[in-house]
C-alpha positions as CSV (number, residue, x, y, z in Angstrom):
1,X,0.0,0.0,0.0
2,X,1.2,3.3,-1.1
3,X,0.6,6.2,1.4
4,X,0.0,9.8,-0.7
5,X,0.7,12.3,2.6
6,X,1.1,16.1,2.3
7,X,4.5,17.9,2.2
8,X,5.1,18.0,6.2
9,X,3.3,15.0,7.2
10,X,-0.2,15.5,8.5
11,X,-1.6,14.5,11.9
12,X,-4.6,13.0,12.9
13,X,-7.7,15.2,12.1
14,X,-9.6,16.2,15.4
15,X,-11.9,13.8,17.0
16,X,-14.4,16.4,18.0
17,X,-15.7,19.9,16.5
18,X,-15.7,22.5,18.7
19,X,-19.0,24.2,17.3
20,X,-20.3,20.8,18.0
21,X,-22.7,19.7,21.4
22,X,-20.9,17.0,22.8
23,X,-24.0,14.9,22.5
24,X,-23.7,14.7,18.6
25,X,-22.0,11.8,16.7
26,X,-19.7,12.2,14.0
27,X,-22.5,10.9,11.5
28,X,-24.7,13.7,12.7
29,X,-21.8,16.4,11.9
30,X,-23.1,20.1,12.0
31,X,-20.0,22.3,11.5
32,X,-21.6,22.9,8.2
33,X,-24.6,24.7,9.7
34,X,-27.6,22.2,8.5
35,X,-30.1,20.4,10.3
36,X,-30.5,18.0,7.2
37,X,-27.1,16.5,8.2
38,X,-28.7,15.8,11.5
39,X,-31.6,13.4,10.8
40,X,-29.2,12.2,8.0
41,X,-30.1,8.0,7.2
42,X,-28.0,5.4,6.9
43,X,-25.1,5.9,4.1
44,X,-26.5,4.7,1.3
45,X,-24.8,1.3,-0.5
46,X,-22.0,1.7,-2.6
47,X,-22.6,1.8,-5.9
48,X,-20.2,0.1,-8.8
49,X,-20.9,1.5,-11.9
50,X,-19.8,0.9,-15.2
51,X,-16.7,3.1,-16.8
52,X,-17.8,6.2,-18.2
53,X,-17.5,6.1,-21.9
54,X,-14.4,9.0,-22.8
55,X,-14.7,10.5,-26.4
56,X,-11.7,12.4,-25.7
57,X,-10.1,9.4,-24.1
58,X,-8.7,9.8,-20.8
59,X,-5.5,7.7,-19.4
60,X,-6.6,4.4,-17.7
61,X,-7.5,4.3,-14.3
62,X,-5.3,1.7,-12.0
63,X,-5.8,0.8,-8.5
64,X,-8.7,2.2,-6.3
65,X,-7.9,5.5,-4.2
66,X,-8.7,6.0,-0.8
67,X,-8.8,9.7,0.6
68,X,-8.3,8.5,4.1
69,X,-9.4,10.4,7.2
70,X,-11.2,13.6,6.2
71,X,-13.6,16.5,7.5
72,X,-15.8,15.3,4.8
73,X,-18.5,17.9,3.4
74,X,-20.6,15.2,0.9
75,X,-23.4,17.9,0.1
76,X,-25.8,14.8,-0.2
77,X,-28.2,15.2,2.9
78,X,-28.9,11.0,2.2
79,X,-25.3,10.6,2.8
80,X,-24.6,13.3,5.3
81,X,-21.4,14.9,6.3
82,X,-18.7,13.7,8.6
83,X,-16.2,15.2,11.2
84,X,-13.7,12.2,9.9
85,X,-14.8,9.7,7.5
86,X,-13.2,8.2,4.3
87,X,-14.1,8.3,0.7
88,X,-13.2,5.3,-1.6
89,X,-12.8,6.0,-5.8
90,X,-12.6,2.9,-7.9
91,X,-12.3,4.0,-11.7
92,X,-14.1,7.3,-12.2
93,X,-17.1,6.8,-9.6
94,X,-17.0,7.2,-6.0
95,X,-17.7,3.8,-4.7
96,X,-18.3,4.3,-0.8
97,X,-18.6,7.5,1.7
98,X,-18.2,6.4,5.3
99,X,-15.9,6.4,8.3
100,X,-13.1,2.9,8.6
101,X,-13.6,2.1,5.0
102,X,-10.9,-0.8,4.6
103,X,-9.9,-1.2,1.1
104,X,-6.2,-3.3,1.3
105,X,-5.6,-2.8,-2.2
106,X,-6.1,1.2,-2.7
107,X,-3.6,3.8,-3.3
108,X,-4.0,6.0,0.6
109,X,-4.3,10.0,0.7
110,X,-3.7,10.8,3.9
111,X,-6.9,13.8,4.8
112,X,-6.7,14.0,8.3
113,X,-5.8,17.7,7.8
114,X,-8.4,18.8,5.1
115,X,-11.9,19.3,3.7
116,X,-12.4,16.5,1.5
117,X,-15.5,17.9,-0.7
118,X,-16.9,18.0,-4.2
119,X,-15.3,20.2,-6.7
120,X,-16.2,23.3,-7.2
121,X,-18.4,24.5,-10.6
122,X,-18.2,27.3,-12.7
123,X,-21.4,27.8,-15.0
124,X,-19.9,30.3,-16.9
125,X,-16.4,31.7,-18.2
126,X,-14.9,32.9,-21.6
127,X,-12.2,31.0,-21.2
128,X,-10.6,31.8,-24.8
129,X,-9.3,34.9,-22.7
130,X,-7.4,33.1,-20.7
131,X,-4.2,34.9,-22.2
132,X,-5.7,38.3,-21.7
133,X,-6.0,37.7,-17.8
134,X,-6.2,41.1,-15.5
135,X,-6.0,42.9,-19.3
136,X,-8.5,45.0,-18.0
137,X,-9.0,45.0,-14.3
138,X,-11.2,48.6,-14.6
139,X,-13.0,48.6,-17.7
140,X,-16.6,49.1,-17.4
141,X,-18.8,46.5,-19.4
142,X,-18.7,48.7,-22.7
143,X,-15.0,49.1,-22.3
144,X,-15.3,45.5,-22.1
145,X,-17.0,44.9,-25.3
146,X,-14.6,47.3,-27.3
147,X,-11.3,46.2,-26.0
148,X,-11.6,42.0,-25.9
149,X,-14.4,41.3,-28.3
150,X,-14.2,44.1,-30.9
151,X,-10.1,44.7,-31.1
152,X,-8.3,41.8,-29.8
153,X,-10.8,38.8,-30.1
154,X,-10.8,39.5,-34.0
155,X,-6.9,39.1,-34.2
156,X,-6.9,35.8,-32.9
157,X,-5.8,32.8,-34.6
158,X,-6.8,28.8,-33.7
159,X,-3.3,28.3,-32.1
160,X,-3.9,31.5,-29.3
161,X,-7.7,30.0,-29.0
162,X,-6.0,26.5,-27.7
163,X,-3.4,28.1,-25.3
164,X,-6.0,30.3,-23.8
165,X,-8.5,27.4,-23.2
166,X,-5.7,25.3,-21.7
167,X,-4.0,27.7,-19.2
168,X,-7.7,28.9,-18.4
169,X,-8.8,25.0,-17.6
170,X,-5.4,24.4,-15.9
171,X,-6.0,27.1,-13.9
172,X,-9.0,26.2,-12.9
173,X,-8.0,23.2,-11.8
174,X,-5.7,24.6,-9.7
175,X,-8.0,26.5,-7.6
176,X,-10.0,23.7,-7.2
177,X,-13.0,23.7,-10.3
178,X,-13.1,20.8,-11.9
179,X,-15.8,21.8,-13.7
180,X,-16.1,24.5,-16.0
181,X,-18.8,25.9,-18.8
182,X,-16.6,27.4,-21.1
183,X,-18.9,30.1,-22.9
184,X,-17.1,30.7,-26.4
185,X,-17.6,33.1,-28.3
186,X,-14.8,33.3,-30.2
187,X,-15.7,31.0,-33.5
188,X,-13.9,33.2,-36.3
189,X,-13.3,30.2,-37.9
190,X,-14.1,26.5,-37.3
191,X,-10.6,25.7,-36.9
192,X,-10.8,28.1,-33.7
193,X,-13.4,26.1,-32.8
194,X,-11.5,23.0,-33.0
195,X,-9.0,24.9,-30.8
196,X,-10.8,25.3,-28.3
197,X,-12.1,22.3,-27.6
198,X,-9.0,20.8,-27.9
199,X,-7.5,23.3,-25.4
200,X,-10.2,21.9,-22.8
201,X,-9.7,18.1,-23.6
202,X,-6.1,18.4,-23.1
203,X,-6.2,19.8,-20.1
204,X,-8.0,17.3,-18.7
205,X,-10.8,19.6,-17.0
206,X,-15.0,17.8,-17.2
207,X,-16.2,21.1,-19.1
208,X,-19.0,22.0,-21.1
209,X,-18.2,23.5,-24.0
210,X,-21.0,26.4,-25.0
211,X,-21.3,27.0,-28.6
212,X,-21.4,30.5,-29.3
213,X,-20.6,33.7,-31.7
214,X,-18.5,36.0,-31.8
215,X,-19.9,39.0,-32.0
216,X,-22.7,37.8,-29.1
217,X,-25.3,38.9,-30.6
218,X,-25.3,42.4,-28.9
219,X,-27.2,45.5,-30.1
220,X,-24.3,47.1,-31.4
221,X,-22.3,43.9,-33.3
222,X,-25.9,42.4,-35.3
223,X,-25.0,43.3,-38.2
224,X,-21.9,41.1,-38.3
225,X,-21.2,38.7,-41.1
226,X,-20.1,36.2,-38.3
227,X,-24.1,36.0,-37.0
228,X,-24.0,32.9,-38.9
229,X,-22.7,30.6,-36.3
230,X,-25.4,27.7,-35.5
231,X,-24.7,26.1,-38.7
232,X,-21.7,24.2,-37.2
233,X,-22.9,22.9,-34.1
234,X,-24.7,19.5,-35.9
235,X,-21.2,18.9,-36.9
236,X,-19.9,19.5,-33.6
237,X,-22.1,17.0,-32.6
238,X,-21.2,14.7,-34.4
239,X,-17.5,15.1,-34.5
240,X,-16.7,15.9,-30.7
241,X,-19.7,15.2,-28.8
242,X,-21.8,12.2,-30.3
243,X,-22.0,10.9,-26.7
244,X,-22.8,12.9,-23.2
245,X,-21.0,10.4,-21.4
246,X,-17.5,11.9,-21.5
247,X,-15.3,14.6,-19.9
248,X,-16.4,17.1,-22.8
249,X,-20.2,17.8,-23.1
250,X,-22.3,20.1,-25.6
251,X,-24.3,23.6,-25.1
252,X,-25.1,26.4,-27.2
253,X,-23.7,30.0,-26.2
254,X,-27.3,32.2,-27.4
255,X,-26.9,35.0,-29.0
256,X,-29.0,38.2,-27.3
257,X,-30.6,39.5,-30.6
258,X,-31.9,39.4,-33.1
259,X,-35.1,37.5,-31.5
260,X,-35.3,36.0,-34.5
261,X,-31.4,34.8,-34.7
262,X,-32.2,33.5,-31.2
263,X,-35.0,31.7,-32.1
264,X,-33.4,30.1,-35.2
265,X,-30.3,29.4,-33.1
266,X,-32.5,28.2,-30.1
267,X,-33.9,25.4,-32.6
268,X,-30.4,24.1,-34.2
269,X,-29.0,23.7,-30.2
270,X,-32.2,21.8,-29.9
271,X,-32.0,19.7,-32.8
272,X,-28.7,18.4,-31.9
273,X,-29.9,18.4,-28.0
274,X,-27.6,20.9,-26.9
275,X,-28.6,23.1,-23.6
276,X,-28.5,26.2,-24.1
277,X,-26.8,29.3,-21.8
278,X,-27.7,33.0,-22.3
279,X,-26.3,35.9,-21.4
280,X,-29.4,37.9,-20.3
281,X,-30.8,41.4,-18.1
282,X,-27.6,43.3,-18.3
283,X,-28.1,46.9,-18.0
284,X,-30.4,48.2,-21.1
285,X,-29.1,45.8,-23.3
286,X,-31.0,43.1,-23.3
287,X,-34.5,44.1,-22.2
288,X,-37.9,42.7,-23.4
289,X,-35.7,39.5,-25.1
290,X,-37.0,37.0,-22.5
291,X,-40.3,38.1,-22.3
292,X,-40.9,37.6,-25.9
293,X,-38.9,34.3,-25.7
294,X,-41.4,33.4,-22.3
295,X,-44.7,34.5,-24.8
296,X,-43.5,32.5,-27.4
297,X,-43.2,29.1,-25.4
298,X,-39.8,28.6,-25.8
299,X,-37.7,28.9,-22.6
300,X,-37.7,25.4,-21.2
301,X,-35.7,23.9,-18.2
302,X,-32.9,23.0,-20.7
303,X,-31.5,26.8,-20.2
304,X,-29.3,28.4,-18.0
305,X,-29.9,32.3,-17.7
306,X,-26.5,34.2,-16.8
307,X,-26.5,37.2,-15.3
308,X,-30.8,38.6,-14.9
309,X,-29.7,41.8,-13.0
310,X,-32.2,43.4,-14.7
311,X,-35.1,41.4,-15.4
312,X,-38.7,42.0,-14.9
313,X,-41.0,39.9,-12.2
314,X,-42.9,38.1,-15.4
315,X,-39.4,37.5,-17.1
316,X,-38.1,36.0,-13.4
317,X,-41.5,34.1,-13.8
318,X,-41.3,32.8,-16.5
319,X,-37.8,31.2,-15.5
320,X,-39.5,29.6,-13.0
321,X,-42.0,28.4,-13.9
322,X,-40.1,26.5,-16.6
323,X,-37.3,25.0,-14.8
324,X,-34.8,27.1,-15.8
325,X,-31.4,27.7,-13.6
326,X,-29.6,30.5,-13.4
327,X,-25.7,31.7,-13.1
328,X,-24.5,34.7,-11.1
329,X,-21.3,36.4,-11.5
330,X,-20.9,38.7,-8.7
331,X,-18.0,40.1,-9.2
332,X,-18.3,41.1,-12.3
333,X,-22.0,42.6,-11.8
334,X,-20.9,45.0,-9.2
335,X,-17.9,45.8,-11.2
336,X,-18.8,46.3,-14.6
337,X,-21.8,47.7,-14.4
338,X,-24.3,44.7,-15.4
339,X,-26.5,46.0,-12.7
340,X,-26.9,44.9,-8.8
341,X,-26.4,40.8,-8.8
342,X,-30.0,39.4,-8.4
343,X,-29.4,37.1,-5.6
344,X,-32.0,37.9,-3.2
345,X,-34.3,37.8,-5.8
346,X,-33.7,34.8,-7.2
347,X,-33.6,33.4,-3.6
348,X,-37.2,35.2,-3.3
349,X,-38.6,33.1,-6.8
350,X,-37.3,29.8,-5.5
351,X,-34.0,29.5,-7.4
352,X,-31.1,28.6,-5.6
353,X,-28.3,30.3,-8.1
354,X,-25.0,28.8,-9.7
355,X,-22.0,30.9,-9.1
356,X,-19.5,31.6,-12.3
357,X,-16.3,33.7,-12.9
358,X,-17.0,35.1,-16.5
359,X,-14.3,37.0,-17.6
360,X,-10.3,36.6,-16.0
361,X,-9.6,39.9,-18.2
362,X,-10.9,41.7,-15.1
363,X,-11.7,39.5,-12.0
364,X,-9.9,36.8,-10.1
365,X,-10.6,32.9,-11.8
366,X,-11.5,31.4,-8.2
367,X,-14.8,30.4,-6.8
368,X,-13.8,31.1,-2.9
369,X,-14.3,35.1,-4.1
370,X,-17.2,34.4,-5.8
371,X,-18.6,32.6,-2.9
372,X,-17.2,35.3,-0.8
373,X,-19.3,38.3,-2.9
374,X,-22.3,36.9,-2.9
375,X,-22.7,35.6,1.1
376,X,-21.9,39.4,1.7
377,X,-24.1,41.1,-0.8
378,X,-27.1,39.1,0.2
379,X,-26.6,39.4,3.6
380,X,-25.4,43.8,3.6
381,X,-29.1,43.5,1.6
382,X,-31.0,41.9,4.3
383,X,-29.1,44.1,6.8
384,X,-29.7,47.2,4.8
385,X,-33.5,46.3,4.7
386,X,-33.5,45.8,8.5
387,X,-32.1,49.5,9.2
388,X,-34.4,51.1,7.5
389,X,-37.5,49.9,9.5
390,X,-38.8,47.0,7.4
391,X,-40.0,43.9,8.9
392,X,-40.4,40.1,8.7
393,X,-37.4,39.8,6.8
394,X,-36.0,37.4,4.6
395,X,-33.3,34.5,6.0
396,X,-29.4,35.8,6.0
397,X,-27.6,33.3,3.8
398,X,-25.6,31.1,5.4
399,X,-22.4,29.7,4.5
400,X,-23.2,26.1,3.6
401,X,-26.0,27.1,1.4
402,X,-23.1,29.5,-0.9
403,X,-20.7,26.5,-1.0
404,X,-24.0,24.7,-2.6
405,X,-24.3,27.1,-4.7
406,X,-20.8,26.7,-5.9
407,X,-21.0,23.0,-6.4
408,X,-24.3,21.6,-5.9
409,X,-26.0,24.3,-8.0
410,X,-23.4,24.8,-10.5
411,X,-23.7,21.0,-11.6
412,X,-27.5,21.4,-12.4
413,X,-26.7,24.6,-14.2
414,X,-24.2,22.7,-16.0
415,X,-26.6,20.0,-16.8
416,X,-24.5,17.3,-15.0
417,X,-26.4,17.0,-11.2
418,X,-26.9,13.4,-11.7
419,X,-23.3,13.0,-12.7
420,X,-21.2,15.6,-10.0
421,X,-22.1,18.7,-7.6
422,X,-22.0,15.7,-4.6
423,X,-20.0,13.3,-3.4
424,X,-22.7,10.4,-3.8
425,X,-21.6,7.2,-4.5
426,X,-22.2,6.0,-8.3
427,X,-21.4,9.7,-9.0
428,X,-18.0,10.4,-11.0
429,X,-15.0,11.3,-8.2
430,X,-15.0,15.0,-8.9
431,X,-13.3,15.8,-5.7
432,X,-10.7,18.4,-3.9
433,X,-9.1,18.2,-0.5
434,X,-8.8,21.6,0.8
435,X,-6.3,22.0,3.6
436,X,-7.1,22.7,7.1
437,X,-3.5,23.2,8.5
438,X,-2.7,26.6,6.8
439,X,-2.4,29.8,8.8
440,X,-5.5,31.1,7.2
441,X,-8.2,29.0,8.6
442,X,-6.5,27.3,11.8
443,X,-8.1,25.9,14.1
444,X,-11.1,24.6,11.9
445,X,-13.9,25.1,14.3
446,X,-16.4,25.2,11.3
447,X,-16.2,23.3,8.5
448,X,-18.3,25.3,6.2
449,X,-16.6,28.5,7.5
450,X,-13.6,27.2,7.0
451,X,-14.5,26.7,3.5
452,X,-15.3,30.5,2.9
453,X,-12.1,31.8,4.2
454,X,-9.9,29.6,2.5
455,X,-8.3,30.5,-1.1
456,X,-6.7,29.0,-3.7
457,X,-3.4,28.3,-1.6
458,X,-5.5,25.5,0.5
459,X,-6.2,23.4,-2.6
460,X,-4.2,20.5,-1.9
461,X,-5.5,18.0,-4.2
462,X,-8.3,17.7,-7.1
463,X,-9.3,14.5,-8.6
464,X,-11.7,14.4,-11.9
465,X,-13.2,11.3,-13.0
466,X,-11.2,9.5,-9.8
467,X,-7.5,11.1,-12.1
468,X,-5.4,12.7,-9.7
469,X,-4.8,16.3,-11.4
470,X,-3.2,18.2,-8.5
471,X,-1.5,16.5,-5.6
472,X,0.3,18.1,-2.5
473,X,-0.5,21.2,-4.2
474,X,1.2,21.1,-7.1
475,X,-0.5,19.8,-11.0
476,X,0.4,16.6,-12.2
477,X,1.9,16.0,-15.8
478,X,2.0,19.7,-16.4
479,X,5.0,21.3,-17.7
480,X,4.4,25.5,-16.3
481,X,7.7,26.7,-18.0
482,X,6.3,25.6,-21.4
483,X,3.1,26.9,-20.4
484,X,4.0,30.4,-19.4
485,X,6.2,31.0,-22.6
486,X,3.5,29.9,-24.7
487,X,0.9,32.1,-23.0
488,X,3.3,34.9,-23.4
489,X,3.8,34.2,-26.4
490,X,0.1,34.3,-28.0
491,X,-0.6,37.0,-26.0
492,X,2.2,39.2,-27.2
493,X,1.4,38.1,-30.8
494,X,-2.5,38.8,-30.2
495,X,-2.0,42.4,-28.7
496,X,0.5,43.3,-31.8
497,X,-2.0,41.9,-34.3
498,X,-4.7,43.9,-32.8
499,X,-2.6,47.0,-32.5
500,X,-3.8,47.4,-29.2
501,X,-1.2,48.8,-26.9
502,X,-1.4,47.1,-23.3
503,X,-1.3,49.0,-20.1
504,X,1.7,47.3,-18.1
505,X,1.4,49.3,-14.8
């Protein structure tokens, strides 16, 4: 048996929780503030499931893994949540959740000093920009729309598409997301298509890759030639994604306008069964789209709605009332002037929200700020509310219910809940150990707190599909030196192209 410990050594996690009552067993585990965990039932049986078929093949899976003695958050009130407790991969699918598994013939990670929980999921991010990262840390969302998609996405070729998606996917992976909807809207050509799916596959990341156009369809940009973009998603299809059950699944990016492009582009996702994401209620831009789309029939529960700062209550209803999930991006919102993220009222219409990054040109590519942004806004809101007289307010958000957002959520946004988002077993081992020894959070008296003060520097290890991609901290088969001068590279070769003269300081 082959023992996997962190750099140091770890000792043994702590037998009790201090936010705990003493009376409470591990199995009823509270540090992550829900009373679901305490009337939790028996761990349900491990399930064996078959090998998940890989389209973009994956390298074979050897010996089972055991993560071996963590605070483990499942998110699955049937399984519950554990002060210690073991999880047990065999393949790609979790195979048991439960304290003393014994499994002789597993490779051992030693937890006993982390969070073992599911990866985190983004439900949204332009991830062909990943070589443009911080490019614009103050641009407003015009500024936005002038500077990356007017000058420098046109002066991209397939090559800079490829190396963007990869260091963006690495670097998700880094930070713990191990899944990702990369919204792409930079199809100039099909080869940069091609790009950029390959970018994703070789990274190794589970990520949906959203269809989109270039010129996204905004007020300003319909009259471009390169409106023309659904025509190549049936071959998409059937080239890259003629099964769901792989690492790479299949969405269309909507355009915002023409309603009648949307429409027309709304059927060929359809026709292929593709999803479809849509950029929606930003500012001015966007308005009356949805309610015509919501009179028309067409919004089903097979769309995720991004943004909806500034939606009306019918358009809000008419999400509802058809299933469909939604995708905030805080950061960005408050930042770029999208309008005030909608989070209370989402919360108000029943729909727990999926969290997203968006764009790394201008905000930070981890979830534990996202996370951060929205517990804060929500609550400042209800707090706000309070001090100027009203009453019978709504709940405060607590901390558990953001990291579900952030996993749980972002899976069902990402059409893969019955796939990741939890670790259940029969699900695929999308998984991250976060750890618990770092001067940021200790002593872990909360588990779920924990969680929201941690940042990228606590993401010890990630597994997708039970592959080890980061371990003790560091990625696994990836060559950074090459990385970073090819980054550099494209990015120095886009701005020339563009003639677009970068601010360094």
């Amino acid at each position: 048996m082959t023992d996997t410990n962190y750099s140091g050594g770890l000792n043994k996690f702590h037998q009790t929780c201090n936010c705990c009552a003493p009376s409470l067993s591990r199995r009823q585990f509270v540090c992550a503030g829900t009373a679901a965990a305490l009337a939790a039932p028996a761990l349900a049986a491990a399930v064996t499931a078959p090998a998940m078929a890989q389209a973009q093949p994956v390298p074979a899976l050897g010996r089972p893994i055991l993560i071996k003695g963590g605070c483990v958050l499942s998110l699955d009130r049937t399984v519950g949540d554990f002060e210690q407790a073991d999880v047990l991969v065999r393949g790609s699918k979790i195979a048991e959740v439960r304290p003393n598994i014994s499994a002789p013939d597993a490779e051992v990670i030693d937890a006993s000093k982390a969070i073992v929980m599911p990866g985190f999921v983004d439900s949204h991010r332009h991830m062909w920009q990943g070589i443009l990262r911080n490019i614009i840390p103050d641009a407003s969302l015009q500024q936005y729309f002038q500077i990356v998609q007017r000058t420098l996405g046109p002066a991209y070729a397939p090559d800079d598409v490829h190396i963007a998606n990869l260091v963006s996917a690495l670097g998700a992976i880094d930070v713990g997301i191990t899944n990702i909807l990369d919204w792409s809207h930079i199809q100039n050509t099909p080869e940069h298509t091609d790009a950029a799916i390959k970018g994703l596959a070789d990274s190794g990341i589970r990520a949906v890759f959203a269809y989109g156009s270039p010129a996204n369809g905004l007020p300003q940009f319909w009259d471009d030639p390169r409106q023309k973009y659904p025509d190549d998603i049936a071959r998409l299809r059937k080239q890259y994604f003629a099964s769901d059950d792989q690492l790479l699944t299949l969405y269309l990016a909507s355009l915002t306008g023409p309603y009648d492009r949307i429409v027309s582009s709304w059927k060929a996702a359809r026709d292929v069964g593709a999803p479809i994401t849509i950029h929606i209620g930003i500012g001015t831009v966007t308005g009356g789209i949805l309610q015509k789309l919501g009179e028309a029939g067409l919004m089903k529960s097979d769309t995720t709605y991004i943004h909806c700062c500034t939606l009306n209550d019918s358009e809000w209803k008419f999400i509802r009332d058809t299933g469909g999930t939604l995708s905030i991006a805080g950061w960005v919102e408050m930042n770029m002037g999208h309008g005030r993220p909608p989070i209370q009222k989402a919360i108000d219409m029943g729909i727990r929200p999926s969290l997203s990054i968006d764009v790394e040109t201008s905000v930070p590519g981890d979830m534990f700020n996202q996370m951060r942004t929205v517990f804060a806004l929500q609550r400042n809101g209800i707090w706000e509310r309070g001090l100027n007289g009203e009453k019978d307010l709504p709940p405060l958000l607590k901390a558990r219910e953001v990291i579900e957002f952030a996993t749980v959520e972002g899976a069902r946004a990402n059409g893969l809940d019955k796939k990741i988002g939890t670790l259940t077993p029969g699900k695929e081992a999308d998984i991250v150990l976060l750890r618990t020894d770092r001067l940021n959070v200790m002593p872990m008296n909360n588990a779920s707190g924990a969680v929201l003060s941690m940042g990228p520097s606590n993401v010890d290890t990630v597994l997708i599909a039970g592959k080890v991609k980061k371990r003790n901290g560091q990625l696994v088969g990836v060559d950074l030196d090459a990385i970073a001068k090819k980054v550099a590279e494209s990015r120095d070769r886009t701005v020339a192209a563009a003639k677009y003269e970068r601010v360094k300081l």
